[in-house]
N, CA and C atoms of all chains as a GROMACS GRO file, in nm:
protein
  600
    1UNK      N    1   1.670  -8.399   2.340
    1UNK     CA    2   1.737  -8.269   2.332
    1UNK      C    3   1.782  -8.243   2.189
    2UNK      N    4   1.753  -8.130   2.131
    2UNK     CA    5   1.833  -8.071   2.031
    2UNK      C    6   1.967  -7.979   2.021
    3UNK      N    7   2.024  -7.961   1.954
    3UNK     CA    8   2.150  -7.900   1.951
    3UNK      C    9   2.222  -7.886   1.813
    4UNK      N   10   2.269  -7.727   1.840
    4UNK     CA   11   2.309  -7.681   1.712
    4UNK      C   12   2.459  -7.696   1.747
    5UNK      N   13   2.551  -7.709   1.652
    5UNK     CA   14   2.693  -7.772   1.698
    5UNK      C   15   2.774  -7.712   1.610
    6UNK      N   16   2.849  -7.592   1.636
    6UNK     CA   17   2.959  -7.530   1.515
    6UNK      C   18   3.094  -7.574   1.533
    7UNK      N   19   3.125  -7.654   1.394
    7UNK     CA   20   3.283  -7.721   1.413
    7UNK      C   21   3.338  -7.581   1.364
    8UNK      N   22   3.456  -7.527   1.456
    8UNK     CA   23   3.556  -7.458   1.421
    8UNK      C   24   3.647  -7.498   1.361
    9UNK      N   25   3.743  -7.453   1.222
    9UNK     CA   26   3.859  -7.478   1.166
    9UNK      C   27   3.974  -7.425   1.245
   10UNK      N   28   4.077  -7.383   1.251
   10UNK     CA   29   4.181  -7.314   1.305
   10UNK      C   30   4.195  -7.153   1.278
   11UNK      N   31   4.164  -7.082   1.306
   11UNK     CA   32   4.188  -6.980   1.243
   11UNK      C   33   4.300  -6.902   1.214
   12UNK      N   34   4.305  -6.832   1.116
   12UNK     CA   35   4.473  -6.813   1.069
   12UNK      C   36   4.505  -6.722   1.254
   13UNK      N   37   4.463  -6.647   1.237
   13UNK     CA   38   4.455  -6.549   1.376
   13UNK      C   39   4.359  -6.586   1.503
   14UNK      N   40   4.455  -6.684   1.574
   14UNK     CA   41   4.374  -6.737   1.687
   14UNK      C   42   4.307  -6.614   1.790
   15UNK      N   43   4.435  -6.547   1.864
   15UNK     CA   44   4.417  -6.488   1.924
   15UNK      C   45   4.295  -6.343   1.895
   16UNK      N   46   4.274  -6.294   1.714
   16UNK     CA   47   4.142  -6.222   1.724
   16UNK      C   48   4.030  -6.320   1.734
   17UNK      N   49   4.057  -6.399   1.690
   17UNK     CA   50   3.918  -6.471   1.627
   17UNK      C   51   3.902  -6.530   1.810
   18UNK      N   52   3.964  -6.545   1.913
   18UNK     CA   53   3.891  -6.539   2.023
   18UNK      C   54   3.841  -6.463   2.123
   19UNK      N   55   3.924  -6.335   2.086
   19UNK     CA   56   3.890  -6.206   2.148
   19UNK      C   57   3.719  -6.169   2.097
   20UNK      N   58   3.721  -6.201   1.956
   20UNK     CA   59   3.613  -6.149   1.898
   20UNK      C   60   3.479  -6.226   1.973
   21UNK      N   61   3.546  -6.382   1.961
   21UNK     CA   62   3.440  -6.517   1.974
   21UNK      C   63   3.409  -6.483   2.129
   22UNK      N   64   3.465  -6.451   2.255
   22UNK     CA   65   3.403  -6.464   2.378
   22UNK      C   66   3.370  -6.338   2.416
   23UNK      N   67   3.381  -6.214   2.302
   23UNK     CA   68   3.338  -6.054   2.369
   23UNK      C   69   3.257  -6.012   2.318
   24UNK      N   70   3.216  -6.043   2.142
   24UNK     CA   71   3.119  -6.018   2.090
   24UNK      C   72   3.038  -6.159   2.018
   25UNK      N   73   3.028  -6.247   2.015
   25UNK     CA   74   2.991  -6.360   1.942
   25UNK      C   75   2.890  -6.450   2.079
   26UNK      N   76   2.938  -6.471   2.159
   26UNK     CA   77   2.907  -6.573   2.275
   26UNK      C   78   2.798  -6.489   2.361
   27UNK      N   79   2.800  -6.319   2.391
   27UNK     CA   80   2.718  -6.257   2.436
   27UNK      C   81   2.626  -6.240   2.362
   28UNK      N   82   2.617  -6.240   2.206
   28UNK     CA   83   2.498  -6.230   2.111
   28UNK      C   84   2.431  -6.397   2.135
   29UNK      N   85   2.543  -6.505   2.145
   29UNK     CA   86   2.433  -6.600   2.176
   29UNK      C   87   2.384  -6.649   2.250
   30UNK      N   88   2.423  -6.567   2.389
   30UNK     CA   89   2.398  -6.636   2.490
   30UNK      C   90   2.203  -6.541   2.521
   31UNK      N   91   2.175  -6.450   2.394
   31UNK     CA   92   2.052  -6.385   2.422
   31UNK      C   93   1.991  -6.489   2.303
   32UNK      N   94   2.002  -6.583   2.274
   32UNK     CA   95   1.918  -6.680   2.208
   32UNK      C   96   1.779  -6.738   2.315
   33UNK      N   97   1.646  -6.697   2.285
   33UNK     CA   98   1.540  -6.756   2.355
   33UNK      C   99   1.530  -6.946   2.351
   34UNK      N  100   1.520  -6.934   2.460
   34UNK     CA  101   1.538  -7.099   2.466
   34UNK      C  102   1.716  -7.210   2.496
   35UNK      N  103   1.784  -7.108   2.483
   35UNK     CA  104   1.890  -7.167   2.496
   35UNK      C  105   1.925  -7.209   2.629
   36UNK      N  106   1.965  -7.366   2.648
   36UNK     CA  107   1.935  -7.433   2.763
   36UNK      C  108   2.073  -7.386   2.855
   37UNK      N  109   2.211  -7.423   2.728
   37UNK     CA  110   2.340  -7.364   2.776
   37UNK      C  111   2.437  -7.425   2.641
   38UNK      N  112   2.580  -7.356   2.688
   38UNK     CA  113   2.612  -7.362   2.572
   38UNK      C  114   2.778  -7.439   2.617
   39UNK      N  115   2.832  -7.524   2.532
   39UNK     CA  116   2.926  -7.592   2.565
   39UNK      C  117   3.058  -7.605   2.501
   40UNK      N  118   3.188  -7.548   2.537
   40UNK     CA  119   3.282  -7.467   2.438
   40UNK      C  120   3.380  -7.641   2.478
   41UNK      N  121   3.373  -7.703   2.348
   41UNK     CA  122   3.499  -7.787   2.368
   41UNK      C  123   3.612  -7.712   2.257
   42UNK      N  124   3.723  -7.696   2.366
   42UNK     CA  125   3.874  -7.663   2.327
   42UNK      C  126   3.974  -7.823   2.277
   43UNK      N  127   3.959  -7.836   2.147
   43UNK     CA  128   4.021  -7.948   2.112
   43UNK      C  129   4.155  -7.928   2.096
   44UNK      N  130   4.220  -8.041   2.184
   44UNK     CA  131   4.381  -8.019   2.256
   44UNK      C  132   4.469  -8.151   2.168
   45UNK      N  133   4.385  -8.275   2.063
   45UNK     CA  134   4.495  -8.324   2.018
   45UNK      C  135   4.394  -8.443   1.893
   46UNK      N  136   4.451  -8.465   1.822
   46UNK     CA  137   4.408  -8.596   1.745
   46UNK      C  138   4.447  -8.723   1.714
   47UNK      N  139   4.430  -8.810   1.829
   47UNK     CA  140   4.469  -8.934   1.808
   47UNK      C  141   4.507  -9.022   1.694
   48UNK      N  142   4.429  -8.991   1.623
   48UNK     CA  143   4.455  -9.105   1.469
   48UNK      C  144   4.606  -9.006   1.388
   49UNK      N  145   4.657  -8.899   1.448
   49UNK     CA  146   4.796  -8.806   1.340
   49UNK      C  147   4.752  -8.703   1.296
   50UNK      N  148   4.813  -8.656   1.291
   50UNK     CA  149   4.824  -8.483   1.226
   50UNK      C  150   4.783  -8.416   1.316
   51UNK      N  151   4.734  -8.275   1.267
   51UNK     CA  152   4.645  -8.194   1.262
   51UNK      C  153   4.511  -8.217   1.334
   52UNK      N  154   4.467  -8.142   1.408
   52UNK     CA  155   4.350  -8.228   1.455
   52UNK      C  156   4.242  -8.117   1.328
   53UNK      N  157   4.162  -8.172   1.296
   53UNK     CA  158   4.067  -8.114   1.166
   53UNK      C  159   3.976  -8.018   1.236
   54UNK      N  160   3.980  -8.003   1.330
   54UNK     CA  161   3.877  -7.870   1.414
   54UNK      C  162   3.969  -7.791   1.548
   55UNK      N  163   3.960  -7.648   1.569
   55UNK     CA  164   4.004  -7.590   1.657
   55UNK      C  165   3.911  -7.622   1.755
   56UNK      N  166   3.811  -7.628   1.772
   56UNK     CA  167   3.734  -7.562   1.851
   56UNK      C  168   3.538  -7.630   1.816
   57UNK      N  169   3.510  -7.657   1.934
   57UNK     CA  170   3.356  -7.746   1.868
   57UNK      C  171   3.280  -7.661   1.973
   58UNK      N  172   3.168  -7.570   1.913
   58UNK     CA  173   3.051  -7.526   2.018
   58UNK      C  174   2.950  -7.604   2.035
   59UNK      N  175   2.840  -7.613   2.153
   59UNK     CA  176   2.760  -7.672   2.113
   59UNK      C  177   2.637  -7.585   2.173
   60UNK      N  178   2.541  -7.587   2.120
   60UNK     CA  179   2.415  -7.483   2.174
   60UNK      C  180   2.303  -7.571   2.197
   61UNK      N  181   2.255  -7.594   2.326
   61UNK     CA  182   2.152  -7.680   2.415
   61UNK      C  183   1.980  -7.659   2.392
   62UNK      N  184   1.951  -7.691   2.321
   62UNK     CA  185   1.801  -7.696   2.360
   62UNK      C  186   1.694  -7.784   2.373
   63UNK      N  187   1.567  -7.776   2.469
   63UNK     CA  188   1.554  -7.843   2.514
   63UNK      C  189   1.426  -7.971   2.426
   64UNK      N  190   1.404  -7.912   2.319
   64UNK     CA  191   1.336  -8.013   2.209
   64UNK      C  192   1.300  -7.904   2.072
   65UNK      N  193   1.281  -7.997   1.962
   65UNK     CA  194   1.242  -7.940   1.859
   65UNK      C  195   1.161  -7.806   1.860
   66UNK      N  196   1.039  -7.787   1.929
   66UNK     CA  197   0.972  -7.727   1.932
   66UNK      C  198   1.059  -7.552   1.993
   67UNK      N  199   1.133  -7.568   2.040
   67UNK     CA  200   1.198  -7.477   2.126
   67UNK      C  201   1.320  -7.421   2.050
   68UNK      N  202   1.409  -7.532   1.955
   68UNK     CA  203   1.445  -7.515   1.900
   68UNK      C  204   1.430  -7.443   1.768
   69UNK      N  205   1.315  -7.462   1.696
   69UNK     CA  206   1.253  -7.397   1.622
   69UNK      C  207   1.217  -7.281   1.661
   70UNK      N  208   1.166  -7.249   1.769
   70UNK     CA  209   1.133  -7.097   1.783
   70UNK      C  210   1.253  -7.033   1.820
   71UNK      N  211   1.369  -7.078   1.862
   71UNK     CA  212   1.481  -6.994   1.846
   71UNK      C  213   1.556  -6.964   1.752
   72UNK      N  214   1.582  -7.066   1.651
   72UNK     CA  215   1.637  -7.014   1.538
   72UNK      C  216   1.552  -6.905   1.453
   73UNK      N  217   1.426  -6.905   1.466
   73UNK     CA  218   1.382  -6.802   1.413
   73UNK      C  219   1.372  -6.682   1.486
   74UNK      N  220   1.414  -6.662   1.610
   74UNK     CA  221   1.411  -6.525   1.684
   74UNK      C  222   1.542  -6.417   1.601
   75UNK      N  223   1.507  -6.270   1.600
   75UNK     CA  224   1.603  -6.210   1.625
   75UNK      C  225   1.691  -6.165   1.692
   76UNK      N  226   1.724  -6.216   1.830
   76UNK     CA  227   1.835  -6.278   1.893
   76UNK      C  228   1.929  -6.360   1.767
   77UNK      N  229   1.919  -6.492   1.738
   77UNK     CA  230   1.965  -6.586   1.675
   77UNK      C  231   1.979  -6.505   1.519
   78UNK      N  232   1.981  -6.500   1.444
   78UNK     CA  233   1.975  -6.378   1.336
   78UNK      C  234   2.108  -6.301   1.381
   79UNK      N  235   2.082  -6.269   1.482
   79UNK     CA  236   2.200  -6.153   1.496
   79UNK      C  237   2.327  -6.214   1.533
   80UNK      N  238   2.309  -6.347   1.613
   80UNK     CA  239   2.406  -6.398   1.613
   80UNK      C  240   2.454  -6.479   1.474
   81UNK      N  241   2.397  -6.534   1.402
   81UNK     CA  242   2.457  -6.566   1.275
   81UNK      C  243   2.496  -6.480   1.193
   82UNK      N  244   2.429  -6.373   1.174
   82UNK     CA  245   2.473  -6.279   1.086
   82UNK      C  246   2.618  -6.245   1.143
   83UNK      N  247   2.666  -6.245   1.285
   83UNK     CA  248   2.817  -6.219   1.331
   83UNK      C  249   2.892  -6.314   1.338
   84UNK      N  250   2.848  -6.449   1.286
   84UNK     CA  251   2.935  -6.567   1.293
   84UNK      C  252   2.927  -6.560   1.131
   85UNK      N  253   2.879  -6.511   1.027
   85UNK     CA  254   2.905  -6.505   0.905
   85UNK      C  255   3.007  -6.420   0.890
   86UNK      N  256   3.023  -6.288   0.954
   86UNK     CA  257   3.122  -6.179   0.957
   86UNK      C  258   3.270  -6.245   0.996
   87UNK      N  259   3.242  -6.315   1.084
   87UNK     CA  260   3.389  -6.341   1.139
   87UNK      C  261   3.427  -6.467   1.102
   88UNK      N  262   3.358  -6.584   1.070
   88UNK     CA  263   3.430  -6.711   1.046
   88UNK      C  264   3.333  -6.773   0.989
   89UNK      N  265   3.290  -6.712   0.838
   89UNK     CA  266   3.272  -6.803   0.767
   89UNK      C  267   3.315  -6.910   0.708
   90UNK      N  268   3.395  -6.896   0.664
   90UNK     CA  269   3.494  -6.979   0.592
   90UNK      C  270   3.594  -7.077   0.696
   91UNK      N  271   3.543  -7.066   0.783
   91UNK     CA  272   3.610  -7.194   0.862
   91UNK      C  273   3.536  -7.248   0.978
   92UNK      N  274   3.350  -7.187   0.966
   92UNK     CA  275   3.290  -7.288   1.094
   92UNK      C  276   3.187  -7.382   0.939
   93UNK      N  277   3.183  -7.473   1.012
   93UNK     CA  278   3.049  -7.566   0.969
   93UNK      C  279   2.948  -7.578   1.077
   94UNK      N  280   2.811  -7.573   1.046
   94UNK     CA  281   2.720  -7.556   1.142
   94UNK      C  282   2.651  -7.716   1.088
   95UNK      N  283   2.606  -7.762   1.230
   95UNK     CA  284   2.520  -7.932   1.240
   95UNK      C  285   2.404  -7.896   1.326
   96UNK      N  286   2.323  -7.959   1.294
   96UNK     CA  287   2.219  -7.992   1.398
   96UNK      C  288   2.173  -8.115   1.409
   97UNK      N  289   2.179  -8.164   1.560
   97UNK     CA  290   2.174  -8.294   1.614
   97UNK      C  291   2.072  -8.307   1.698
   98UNK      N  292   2.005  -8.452   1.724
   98UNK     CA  293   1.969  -8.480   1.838
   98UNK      C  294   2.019  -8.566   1.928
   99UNK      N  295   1.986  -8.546   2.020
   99UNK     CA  296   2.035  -8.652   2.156
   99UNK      C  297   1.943  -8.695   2.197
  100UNK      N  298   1.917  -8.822   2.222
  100UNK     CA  299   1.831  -8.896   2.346
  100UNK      C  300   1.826  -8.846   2.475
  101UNK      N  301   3.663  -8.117   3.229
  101UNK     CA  302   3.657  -8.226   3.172
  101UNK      C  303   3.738  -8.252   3.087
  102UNK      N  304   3.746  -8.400   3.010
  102UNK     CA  305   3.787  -8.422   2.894
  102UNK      C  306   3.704  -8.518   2.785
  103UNK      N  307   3.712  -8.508   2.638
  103UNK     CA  308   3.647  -8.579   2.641
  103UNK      C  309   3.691  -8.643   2.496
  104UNK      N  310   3.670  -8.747   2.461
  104UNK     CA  311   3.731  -8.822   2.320
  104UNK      C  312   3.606  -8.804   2.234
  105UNK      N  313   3.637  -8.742   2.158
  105UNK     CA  314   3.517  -8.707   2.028
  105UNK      C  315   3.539  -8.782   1.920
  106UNK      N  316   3.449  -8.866   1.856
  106UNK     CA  317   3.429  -8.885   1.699
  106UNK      C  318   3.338  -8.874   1.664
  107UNK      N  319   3.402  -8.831   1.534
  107UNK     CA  320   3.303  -8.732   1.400
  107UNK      C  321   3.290  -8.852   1.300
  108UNK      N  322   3.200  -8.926   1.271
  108UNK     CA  323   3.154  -8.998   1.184
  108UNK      C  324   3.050  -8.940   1.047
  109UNK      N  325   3.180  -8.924   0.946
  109UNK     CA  326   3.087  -8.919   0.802
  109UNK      C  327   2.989  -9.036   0.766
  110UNK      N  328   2.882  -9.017   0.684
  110UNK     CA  329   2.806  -9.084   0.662
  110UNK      C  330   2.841  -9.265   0.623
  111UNK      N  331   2.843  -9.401   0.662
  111UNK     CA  332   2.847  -9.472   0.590
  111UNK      C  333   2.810  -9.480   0.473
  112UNK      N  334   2.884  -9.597   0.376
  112UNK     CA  335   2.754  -9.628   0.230
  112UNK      C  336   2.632  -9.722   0.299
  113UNK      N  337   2.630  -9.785   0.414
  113UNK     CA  338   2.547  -9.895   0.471
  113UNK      C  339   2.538  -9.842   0.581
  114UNK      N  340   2.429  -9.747   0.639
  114UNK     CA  341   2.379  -9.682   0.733
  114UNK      C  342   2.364  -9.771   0.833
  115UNK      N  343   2.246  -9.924   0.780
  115UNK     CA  344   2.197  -9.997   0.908
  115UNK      C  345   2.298 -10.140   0.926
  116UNK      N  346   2.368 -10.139   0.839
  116UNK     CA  347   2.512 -10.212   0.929
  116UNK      C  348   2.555 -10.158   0.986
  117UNK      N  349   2.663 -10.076   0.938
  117UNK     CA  350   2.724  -9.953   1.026
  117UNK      C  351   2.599  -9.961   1.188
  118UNK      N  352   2.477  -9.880   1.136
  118UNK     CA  353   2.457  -9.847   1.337
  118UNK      C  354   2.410 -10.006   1.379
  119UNK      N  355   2.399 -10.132   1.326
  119UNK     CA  356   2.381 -10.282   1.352
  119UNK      C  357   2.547 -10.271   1.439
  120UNK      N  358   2.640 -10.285   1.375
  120UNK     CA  359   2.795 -10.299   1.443
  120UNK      C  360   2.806 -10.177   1.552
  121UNK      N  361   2.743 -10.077   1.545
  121UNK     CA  362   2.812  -9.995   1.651
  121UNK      C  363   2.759  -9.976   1.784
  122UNK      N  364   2.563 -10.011   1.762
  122UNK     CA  365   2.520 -10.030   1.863
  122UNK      C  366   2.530 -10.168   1.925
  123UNK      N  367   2.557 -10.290   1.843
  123UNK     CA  368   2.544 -10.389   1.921
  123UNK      C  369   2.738 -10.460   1.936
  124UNK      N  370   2.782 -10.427   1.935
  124UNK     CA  371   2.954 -10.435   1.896
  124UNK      C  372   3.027 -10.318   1.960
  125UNK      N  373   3.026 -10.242   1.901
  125UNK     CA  374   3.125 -10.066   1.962
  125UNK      C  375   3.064 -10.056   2.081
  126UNK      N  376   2.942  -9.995   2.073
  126UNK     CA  377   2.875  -9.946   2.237
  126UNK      C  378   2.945 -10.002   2.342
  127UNK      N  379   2.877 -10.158   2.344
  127UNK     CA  380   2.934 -10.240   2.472
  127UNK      C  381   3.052 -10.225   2.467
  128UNK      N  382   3.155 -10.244   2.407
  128UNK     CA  383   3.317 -10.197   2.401
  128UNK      C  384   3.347 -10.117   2.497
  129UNK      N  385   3.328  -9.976   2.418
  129UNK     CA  386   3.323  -9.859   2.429
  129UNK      C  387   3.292  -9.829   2.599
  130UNK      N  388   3.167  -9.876   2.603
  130UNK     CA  389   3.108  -9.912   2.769
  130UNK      C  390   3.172  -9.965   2.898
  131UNK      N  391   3.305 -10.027   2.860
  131UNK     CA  392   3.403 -10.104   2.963
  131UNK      C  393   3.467 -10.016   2.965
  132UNK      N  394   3.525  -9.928   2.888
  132UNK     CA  395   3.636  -9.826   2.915
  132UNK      C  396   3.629  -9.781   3.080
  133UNK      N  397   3.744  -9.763   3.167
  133UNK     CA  398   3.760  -9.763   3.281
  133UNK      C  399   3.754  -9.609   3.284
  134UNK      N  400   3.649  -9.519   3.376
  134UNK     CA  401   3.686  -9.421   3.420
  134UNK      C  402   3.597  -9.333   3.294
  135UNK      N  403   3.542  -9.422   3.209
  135UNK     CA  404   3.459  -9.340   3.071
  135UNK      C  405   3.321  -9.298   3.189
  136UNK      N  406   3.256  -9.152   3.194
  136UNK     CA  407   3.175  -9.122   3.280
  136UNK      C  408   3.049  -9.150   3.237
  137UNK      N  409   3.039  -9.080   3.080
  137UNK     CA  410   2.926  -9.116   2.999
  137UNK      C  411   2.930  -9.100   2.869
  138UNK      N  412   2.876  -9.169   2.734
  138UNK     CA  413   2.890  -9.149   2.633
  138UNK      C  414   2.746  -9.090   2.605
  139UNK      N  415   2.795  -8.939   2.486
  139UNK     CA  416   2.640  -8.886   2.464
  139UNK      C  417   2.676  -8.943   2.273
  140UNK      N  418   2.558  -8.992   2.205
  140UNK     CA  419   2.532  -8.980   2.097
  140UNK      C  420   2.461  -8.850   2.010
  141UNK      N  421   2.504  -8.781   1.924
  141UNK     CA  422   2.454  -8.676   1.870
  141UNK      C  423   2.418  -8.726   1.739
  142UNK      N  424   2.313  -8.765   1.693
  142UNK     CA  425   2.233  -8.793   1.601
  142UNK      C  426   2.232  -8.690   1.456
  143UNK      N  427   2.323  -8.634   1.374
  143UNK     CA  428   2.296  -8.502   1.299
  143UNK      C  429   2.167  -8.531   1.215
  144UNK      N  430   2.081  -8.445   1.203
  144UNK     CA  431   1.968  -8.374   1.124
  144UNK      C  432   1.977  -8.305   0.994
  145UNK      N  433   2.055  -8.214   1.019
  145UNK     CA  434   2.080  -8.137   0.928
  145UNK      C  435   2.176  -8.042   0.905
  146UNK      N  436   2.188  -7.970   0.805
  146UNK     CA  437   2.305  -7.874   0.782
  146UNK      C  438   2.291  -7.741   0.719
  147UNK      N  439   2.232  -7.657   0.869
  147UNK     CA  440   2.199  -7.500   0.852
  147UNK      C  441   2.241  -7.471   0.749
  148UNK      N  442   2.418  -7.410   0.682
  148UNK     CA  443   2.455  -7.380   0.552
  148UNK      C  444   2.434  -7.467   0.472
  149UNK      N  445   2.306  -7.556   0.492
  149UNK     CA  446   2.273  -7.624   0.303
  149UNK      C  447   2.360  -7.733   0.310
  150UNK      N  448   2.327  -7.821   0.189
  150UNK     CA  449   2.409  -7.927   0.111
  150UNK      C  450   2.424  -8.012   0.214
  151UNK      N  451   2.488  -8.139   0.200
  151UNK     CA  452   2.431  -8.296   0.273
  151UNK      C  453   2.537  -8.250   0.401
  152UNK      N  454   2.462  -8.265   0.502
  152UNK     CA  455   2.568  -8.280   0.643
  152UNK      C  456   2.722  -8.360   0.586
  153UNK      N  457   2.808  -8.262   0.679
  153UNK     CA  458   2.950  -8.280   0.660
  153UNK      C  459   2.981  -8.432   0.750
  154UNK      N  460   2.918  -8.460   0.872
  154UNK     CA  461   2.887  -8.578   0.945
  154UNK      C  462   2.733  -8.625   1.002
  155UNK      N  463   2.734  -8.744   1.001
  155UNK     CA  464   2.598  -8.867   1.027
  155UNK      C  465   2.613  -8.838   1.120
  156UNK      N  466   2.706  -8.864   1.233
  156UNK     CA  467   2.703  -8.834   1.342
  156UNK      C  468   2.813  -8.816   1.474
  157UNK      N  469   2.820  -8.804   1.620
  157UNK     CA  470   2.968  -8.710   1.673
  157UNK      C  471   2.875  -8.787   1.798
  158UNK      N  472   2.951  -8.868   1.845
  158UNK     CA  473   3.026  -8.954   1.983
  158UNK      C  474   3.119  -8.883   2.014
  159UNK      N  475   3.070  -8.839   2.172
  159UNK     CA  476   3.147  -8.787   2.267
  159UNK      C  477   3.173  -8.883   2.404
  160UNK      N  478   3.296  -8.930   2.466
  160UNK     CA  479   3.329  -8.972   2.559
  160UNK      C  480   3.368  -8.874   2.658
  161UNK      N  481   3.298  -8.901   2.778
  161UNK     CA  482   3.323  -8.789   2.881
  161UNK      C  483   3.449  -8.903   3.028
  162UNK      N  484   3.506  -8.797   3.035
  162UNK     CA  485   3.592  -8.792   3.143
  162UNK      C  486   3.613  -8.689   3.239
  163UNK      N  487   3.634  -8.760   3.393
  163UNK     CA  488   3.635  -8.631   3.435
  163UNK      C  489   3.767  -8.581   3.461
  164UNK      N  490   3.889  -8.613   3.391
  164UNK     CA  491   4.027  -8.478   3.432
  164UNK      C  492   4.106  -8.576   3.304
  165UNK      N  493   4.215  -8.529   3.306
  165UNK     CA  494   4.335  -8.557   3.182
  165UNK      C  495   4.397  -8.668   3.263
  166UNK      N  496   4.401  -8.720   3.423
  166UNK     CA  497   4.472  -8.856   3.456
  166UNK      C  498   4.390  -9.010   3.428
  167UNK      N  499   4.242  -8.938   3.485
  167UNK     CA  500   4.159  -9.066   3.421
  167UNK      C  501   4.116  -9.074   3.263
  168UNK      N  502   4.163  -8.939   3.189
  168UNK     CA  503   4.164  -8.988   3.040
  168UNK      C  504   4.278  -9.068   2.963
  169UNK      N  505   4.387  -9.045   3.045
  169UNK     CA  506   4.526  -9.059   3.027
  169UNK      C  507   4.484  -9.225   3.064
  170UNK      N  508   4.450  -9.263   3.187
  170UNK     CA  509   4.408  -9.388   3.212
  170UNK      C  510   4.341  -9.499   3.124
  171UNK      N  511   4.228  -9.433   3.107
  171UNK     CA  512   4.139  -9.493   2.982
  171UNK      C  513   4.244  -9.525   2.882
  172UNK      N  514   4.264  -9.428   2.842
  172UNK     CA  515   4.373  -9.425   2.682
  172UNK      C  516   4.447  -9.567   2.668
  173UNK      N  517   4.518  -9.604   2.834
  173UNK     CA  518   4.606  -9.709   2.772
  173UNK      C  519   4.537  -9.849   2.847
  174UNK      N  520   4.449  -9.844   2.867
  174UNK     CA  521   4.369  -9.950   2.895
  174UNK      C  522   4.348 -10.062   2.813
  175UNK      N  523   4.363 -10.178   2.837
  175UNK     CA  524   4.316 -10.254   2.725
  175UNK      C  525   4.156 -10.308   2.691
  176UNK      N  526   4.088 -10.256   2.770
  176UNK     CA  527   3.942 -10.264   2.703
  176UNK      C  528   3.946 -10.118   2.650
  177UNK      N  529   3.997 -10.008   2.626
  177UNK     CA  530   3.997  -9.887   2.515
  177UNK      C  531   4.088  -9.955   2.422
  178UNK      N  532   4.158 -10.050   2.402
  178UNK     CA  533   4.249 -10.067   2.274
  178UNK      C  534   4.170 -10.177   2.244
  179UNK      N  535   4.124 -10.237   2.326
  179UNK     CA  536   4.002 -10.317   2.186
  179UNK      C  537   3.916 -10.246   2.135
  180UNK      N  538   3.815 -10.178   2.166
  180UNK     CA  539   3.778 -10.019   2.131
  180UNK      C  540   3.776 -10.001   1.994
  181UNK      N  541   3.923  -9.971   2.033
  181UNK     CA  542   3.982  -9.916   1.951
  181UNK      C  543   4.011  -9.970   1.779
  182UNK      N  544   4.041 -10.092   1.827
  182UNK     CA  545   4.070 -10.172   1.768
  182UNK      C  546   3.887 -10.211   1.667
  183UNK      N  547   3.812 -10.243   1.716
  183UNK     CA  548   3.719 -10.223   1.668
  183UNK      C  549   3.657 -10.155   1.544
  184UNK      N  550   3.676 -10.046   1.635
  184UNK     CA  551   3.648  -9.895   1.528
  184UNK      C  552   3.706  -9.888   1.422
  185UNK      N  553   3.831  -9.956   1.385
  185UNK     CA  554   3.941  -9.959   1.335
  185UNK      C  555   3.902 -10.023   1.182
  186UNK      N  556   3.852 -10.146   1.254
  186UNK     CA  557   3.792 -10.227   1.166
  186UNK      C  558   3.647 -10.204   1.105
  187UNK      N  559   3.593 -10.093   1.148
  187UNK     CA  560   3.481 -10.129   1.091
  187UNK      C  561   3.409  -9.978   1.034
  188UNK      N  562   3.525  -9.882   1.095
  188UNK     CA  563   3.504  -9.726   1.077
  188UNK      C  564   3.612  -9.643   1.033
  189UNK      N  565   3.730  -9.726   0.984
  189UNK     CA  566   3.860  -9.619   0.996
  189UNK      C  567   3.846  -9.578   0.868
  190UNK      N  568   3.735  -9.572   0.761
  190UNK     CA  569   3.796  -9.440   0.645
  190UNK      C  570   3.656  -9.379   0.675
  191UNK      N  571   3.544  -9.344   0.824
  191UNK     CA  572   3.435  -9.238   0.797
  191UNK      C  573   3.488  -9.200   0.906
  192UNK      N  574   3.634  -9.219   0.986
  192UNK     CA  575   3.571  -9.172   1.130
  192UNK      C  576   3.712  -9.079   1.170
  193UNK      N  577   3.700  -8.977   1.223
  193UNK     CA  578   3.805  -8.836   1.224
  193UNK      C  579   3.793  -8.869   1.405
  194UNK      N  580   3.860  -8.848   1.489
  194UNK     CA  581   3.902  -8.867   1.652
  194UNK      C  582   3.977  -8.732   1.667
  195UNK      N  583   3.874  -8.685   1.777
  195UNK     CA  584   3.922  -8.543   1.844
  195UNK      C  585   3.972  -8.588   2.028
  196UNK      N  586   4.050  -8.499   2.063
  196UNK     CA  587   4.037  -8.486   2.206
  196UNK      C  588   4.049  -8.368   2.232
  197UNK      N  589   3.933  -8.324   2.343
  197UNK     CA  590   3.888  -8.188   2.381
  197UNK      C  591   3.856  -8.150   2.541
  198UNK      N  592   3.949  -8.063   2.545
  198UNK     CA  593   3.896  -7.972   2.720
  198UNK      C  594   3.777  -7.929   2.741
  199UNK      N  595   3.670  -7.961   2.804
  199UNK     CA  596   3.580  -7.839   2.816
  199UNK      C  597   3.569  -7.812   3.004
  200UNK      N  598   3.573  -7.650   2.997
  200UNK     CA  599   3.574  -7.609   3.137
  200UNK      C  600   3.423  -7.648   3.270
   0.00000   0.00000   0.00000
């Protein structure tokens, strides 16, 4: 399996930045071709002290390279980055992983 | 769910590092009481450019906050722990996260 994985920072303004994230952000990606499903961890604490270093971890499911590749290049996916550049640039980091 | 996340930055010694974690941490990790499943996320790459922010993100799955609460003070999770400690505590950041 492949998977694209956006670490969230905190955002100064929780409450827009989730209004925005589950009304306009999550419906643009949930029209991603190929997307298997998508997995919202709400991070609630950080064991090792402080601050935990991420609000919020997405993760976007697909089901191998090949699939993966043709979605990031759809315009579905496009449109959703171009609205995750608008709203939280400056505090997501984007990964891409595989899983066994 | 719940689930104990670590975010592992890159080692300087890649195949020690995964030598100790697959044959040392895993099994550890693996006794934890009430741990449902551990997924490994392998990172690839880093859509916005420049060297991935993490090598790679271990997720421990649980299924509610009493059997994570459980795990937590277990003493096969504090050897674990203890472990990690020793052999990962300046690449490795520890999240804990809700997902619905």
């Amino acid at each position: 399996m492949k998977k694209l994985i956006a670490l969230y920072r905190k955002p100064d303004d929780v409450e827009a930045f989730l209004k925005h994230y589950n009304e306009v952000h999550l419906p643009l990606v949930a029209r991603t071709p190929g997307l298997l499903r998508t997995v919202i961890n709400r991070v609630t604490s950080a064991p090792m002290g402080g601050e935990p270093a991420y609000f919020m971890i997405a993760e976007m499911h697909f089901a191998d390279q090949d699939s993966f590749d043709a979605a990031m290049k759809s315009p579905e996916n496009r449109a959703a980055g171009k609205d995750l550049m608008g709203f939280a640039r400056d505090i997501v980091t984007l990964l891409v992983a595989d899983v066994d």
